[in-house]
C-alpha positions in Angstrom: -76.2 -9.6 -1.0 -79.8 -9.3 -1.6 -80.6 -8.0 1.7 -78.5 -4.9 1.0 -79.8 -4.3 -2.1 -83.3 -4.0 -0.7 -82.2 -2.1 2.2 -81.3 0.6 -0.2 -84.4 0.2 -1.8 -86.2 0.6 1.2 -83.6 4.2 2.2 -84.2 5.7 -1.2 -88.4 5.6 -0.8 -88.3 6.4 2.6 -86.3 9.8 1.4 -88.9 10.2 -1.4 -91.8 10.0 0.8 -90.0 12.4 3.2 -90.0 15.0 0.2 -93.1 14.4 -0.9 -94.7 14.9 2.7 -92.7 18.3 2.8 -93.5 19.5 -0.5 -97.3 18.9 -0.1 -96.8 21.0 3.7 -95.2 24.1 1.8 -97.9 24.2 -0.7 -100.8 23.9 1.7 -99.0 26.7 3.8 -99.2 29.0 1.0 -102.3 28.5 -0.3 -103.7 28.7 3.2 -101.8 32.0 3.3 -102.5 33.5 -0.3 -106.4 32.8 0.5 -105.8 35.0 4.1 -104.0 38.0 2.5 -107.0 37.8 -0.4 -109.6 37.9 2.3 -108.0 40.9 4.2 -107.6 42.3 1.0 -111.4 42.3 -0.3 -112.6 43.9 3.5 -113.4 47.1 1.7 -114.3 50.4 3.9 -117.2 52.2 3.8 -118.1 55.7 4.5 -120.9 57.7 6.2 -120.4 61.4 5.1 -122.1 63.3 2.6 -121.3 65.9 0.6 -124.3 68.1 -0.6 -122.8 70.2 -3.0 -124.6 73.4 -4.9 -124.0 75.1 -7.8 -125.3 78.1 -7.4 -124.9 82.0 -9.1 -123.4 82.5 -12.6 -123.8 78.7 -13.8 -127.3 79.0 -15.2 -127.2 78.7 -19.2 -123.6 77.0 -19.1 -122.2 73.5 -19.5 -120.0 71.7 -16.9 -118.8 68.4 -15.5 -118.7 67.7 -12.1 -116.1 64.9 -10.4 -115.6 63.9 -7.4 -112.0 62.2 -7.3 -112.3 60.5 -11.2 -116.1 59.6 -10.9 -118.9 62.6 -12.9 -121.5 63.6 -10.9 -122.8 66.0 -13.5 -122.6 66.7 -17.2 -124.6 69.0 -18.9 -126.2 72.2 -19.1 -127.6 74.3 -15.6 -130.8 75.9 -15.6 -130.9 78.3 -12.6 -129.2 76.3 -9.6 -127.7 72.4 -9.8 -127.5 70.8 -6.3 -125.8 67.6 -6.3 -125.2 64.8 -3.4 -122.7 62.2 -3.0 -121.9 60.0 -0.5 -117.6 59.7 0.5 -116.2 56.7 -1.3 -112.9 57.2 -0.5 -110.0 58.1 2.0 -109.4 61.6 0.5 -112.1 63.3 -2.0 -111.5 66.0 -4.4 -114.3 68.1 -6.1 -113.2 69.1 -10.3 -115.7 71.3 -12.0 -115.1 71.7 -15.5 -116.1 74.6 -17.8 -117.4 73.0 -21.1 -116.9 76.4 -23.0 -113.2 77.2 -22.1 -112.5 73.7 -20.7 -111.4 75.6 -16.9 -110.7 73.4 -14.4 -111.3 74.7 -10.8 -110.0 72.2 -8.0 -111.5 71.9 -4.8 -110.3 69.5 -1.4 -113.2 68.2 0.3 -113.0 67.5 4.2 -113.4 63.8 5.6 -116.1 64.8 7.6 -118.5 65.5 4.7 -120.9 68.4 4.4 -122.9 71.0 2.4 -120.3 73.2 -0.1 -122.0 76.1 -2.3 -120.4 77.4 -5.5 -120.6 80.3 -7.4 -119.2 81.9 -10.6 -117.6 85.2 -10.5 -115.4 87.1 -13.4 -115.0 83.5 -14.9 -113.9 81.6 -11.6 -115.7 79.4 -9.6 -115.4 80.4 -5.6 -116.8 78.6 -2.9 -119.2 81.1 -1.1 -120.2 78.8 2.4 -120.5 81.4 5.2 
């Protein structure tokens, strides 16, 4: 009679062991794999291109704000011409120049490939004048 009762005994911590074994295997799995996907993750990407950008006829006297994507480049007043450079920080950039006095906003898509943009102010809109 004893001898059953400790053969019972010795079933119910060999299934506990069993669980214990696999619980502590599914955790190291995903902690293993939560640190790999956080490594991949923090590989960040970075660019070569510039963009030399030049503010040129009709902004001298005025106040603007210049952005590329959501970062200012500029803010304040131009005296004569403003050249600005910025290196590419992201997949696709955008170029925002704000007009201070009647808060215009003129929208501009700036290639991967980087380069040297010129702007100038005519009847009230900015126009890009590269040749």
């Amino acid at each position: 009679m004893r001898l059953k009762h400790l053969q019972t005994n010795r079933q119910f911590m060999l299934g506990n062991t069993i669980v214990f074994v696999g619980v502590i295997f599914v955790v190291v799995l995903f902690v293993y794999l939560s640190l790999r996907m956080q490594a991949q993750k923090s590989d960040t990407h970075y660019y070569t291109e510039i963009y030399n950008i030049a503010l040129e006829e009709g902004f001298a006297g005025g106040a603007y704000t210049v952005y590329v994507n959501d970062s200012i480049l500029f803010d304040g007043a131009i005296a004569g011409t403003q050249a600005l450079e910025v290196k590419r920080f992201a997949e696709e950039s955008s170029l925002l120049i704000v007009d201070k006095a009647t808060e215009q906003v003129s929208i501009f898509e700036l290639p991967t490939d980087g380069g040297t943009f010129r702007f100038a102010k005519k009847d009230g809109e900015v126009v890009q004048t590269n040749p």
